[in-house]
Residue, then its C-alpha position, 0 to 999 in steps of 0.5 A: x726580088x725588088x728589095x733589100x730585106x725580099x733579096x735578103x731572105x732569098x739568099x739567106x735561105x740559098x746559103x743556109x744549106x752550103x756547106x762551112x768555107x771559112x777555113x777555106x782559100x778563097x778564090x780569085x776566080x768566080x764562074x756563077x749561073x744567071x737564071x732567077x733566084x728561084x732556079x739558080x740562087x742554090x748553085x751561086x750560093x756555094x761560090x758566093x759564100x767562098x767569097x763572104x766578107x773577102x776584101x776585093x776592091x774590085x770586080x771584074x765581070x764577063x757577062x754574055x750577051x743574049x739580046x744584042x748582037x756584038x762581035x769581037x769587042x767588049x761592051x762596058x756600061x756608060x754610067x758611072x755606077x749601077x744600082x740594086x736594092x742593095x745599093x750603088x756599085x760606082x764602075x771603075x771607068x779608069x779599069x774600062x780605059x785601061x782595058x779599052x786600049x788592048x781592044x775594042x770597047x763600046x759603053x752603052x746602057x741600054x746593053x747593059x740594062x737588057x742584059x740579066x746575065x750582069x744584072x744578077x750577080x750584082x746583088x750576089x757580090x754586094x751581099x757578099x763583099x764590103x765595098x768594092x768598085x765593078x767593071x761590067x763587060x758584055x761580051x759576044x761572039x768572038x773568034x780565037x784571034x779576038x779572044x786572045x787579045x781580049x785576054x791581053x787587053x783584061x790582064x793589066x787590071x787583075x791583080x789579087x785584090x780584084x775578083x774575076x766572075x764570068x757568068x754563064x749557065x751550062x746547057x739548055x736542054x729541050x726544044x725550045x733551045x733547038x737541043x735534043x741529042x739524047x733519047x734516054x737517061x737525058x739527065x745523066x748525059x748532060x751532066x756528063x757533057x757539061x762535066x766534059x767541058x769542066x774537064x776542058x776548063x781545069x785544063x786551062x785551054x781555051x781552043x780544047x774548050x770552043x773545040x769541045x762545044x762545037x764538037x757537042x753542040x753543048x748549048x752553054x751560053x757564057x762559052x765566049x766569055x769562059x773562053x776568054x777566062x781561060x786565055x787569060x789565067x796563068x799556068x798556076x791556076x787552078x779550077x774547082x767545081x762547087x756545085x751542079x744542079x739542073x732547073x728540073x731537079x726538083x719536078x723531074x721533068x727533063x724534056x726542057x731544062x737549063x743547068x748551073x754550075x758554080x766553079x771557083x778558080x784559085x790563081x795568084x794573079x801576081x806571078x802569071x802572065x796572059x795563058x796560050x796568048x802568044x804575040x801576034x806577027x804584028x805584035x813581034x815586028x813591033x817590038x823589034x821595032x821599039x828595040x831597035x829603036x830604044x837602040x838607035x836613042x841611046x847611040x845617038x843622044x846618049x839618053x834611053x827614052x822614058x819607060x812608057x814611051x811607047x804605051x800608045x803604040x803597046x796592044x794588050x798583050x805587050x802591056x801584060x807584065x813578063x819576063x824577057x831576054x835580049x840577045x844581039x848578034x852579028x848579022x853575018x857571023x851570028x857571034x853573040x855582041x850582048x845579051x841580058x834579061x830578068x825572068x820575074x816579070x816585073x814590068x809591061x813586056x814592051x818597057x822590059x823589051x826596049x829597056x833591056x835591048x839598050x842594056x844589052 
């Protein structure tokens, strides 16, 4: 709808039917479909309504991209907000910075204003929420190797007043979308290969996940972008699933069709850390390198280097915050010279690993 009072009516109506939530958790994590209004408004409208007048400062979004070719990288709007009917929305460009240094990030607008899978959540949320600022990401095609570092590079900007939606809708079914598997009851059996991929998503892995949607072929068009989410949550998280419906449910014709799903996450973004994202190689011979290092300083100058000495050196996954244990010994005899550690995680793991190697 092109105005405020049509886009009103439209999502008024969608939530009129949703159920009470206001006793409810609320939810960190948002996964809501991209379609029209008119197709896709109902399912968004029982995420959204978890979310009504919740006080995030904070959007992060993960959108994928449907007409622009982008692999293992991360595509943030150039301007300085996006508009709706609704409003302005100003764009964190200090969160797209922050992120830019954990991966490979490109702004451009033309991207973005092609790309509706970001365009249609934008008025959801200004519905929904006071006032908050978004960080708006098309993501691509993207192998496990980007997908983890992709998840390091987002970690440092969620915390719990930050929202984190990933649009997507499930599979798309019928010929035009190069998918027929099924002969009979082809409803059911979608639901039930979507409802397989929601498994994957309340398991939290991400390789099961893109192993799952290529063992079935299951045309889900934001799986890169769910993958990431899932590469990204810590152990606590939980996942819920609000509502399923298809674009046939109400002419019955399943020959062609597209199914949504809205899935609320629940995750205390203050005790986690990068979920499955092991450190690269790379990553390890660094840090080894800074410990040595900071070591090195210290018995030379008698004075430990500043905390973010080495924040341009640090990948994504080095500034997530985690807990750390140094433990030095004799090169020959392995006897133990000095060990210290912290298990909360308190700080980026490259300040608490050059920190605690001098302690040691």
């Amino acid at each position: 709808p092109a105005t405020a009072k049509a886009l009103d009516a439209s999502i008024k109506k969608a939530l009129a039917s949703v159920p009470d939530f206001s006793n409810r958790e609320v939810p960190r994590i948002l996964v809501l479909p991209h379609a029209g209004y008119d197709y896709s408004a109902q399912t968004a409208a029982y995420g959204i309504k978890r979310i009504l007048g919740a006080e995030f400062k904070r959007v992060v979004l993960l959108a994928p991209s449907h007409r622009a070719y982008v692999e293992n990288s991360l595509v943030a709007p150039e301007a300085e907000a996006v508009s709706t009917p609704y409003g302005v929305i100003l764009v964190d460009r200090e969160a797209i910075q922050t992120v830019a240094r954990g991966i490979n990030v490109s702004c451009c607008d033309s991207i973005h204003a092609n790309e509706h899978s970001a365009q249609i959540e934008y008025p959801m949320l200004q519905y929904a929420l006071k006032d908050f600022k978004i960080v708006p990401f098309i993501v691509g095609t993207m192998d496990a190797e980007t997908i983890i570092k992709a998840a390091g590079a987002l970690r440092p900007i969620l915390d719990n007043d930050t929202l984190l939606v990933v649009s997507s809708d499930f599979t798309h079914y019928g010929r035009d979308f190069d998918f027929e598997p099924f002969d009979r009851d082809v409803r059911a059996n979608v639901e039930k290969m979507d409802l397989g991929a929601f498994e994957c998503i309340r398991e939290k892995d991400f390789r099961k996940f893109m192993a799952y949607i290529g063992a079935t072929g299951a045309t889900i068009c934001g799986r890169n972008p769910l993958a990431v989410m899932l590469a990204l949550v810590p152990p606590n998280a939980e996942f819920e699933k609000l509502h399923y419906e298809t674009s046939s449910d109400e002419s019955y014709d399943f020959s062609r069709f597209v199914c949504y799903m809205s899935i609320a996450g629940f995750v205390d973004w203050g005790c986690g850390t990068v979920a499955k994202a092991v450190l690269t190689d790379e990553e390890k011979i660094a840090l080894l390198r800074f410990a040595r290092s900071s070591i090195r300083q210290m018995l030379d100058t008698g004075k430990a280097y500043r905390a973010d000495f080495f924040a341009k050196e640090a990948t994504g996954n080095m500034r997530c915050k985690m807990g750390c244990f140094v433990t030095l010994n004799q090169k020959r005899t392995h006897d133990l010279r000095g060990c210290i550690g912290e298990i909360v995680a308190r700080r980026p793991l490259y300040q608490a690993v050059t920190a605690l190697a001098v302690q040691s």
